[in-house]
C-alpha positions as CSV (number, residue, x, y, z in Angstrom):
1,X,122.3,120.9,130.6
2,X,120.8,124.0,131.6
3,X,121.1,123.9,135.2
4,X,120.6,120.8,138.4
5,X,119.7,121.5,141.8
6,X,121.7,119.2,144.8
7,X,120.3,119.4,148.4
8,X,120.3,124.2,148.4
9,X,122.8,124.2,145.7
10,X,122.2,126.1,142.5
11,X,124.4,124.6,139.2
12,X,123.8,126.2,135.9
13,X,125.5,125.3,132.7
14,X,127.1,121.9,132.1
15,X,128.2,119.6,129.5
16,X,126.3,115.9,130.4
17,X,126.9,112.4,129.1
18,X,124.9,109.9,128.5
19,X,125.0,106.4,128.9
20,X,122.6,103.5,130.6
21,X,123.8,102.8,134.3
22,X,120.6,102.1,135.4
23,X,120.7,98.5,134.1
24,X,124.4,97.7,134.8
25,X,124.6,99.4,138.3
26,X,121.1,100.1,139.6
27,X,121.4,104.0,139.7
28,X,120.5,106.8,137.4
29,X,123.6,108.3,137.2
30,X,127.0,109.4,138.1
31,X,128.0,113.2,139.0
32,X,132.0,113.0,139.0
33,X,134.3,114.2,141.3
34,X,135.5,116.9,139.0
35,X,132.0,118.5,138.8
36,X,132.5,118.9,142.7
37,X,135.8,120.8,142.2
38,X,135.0,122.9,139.6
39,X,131.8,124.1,141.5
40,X,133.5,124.2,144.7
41,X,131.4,121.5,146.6
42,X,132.3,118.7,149.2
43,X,131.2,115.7,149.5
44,X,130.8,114.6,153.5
45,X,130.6,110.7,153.4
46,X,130.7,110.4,157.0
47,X,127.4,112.3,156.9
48,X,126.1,111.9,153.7
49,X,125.9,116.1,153.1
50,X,127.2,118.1,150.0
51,X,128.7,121.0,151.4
52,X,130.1,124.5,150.1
């Protein structure tokens, strides 16, 4: 994928898989914990923020 945009941050050049969650889970996807690390992001949970 050519880039995604969370809440100001910029992200540009990622590999994405596919799959249907939608149906299982009732979301549209997953972004994994090791997309946060490698871009250097938190995740605040208590206030529901991504964070650099």
């Amino acid at each position: 994928m050519s880039g995604i945009k969370i809440e100001e941050f910029q992200l540009n050049n990622f590999t994405i898989q596919l799959g249907d969650v939608r149906e299982m889970h009732g979301f549209d996807g997953i972004i994994g914990s090791d997309f946060f690390l490698a871009n250097k992001l938190n995740i605040d949970f208590e206030n529901m923020e991504v964070r650099k």
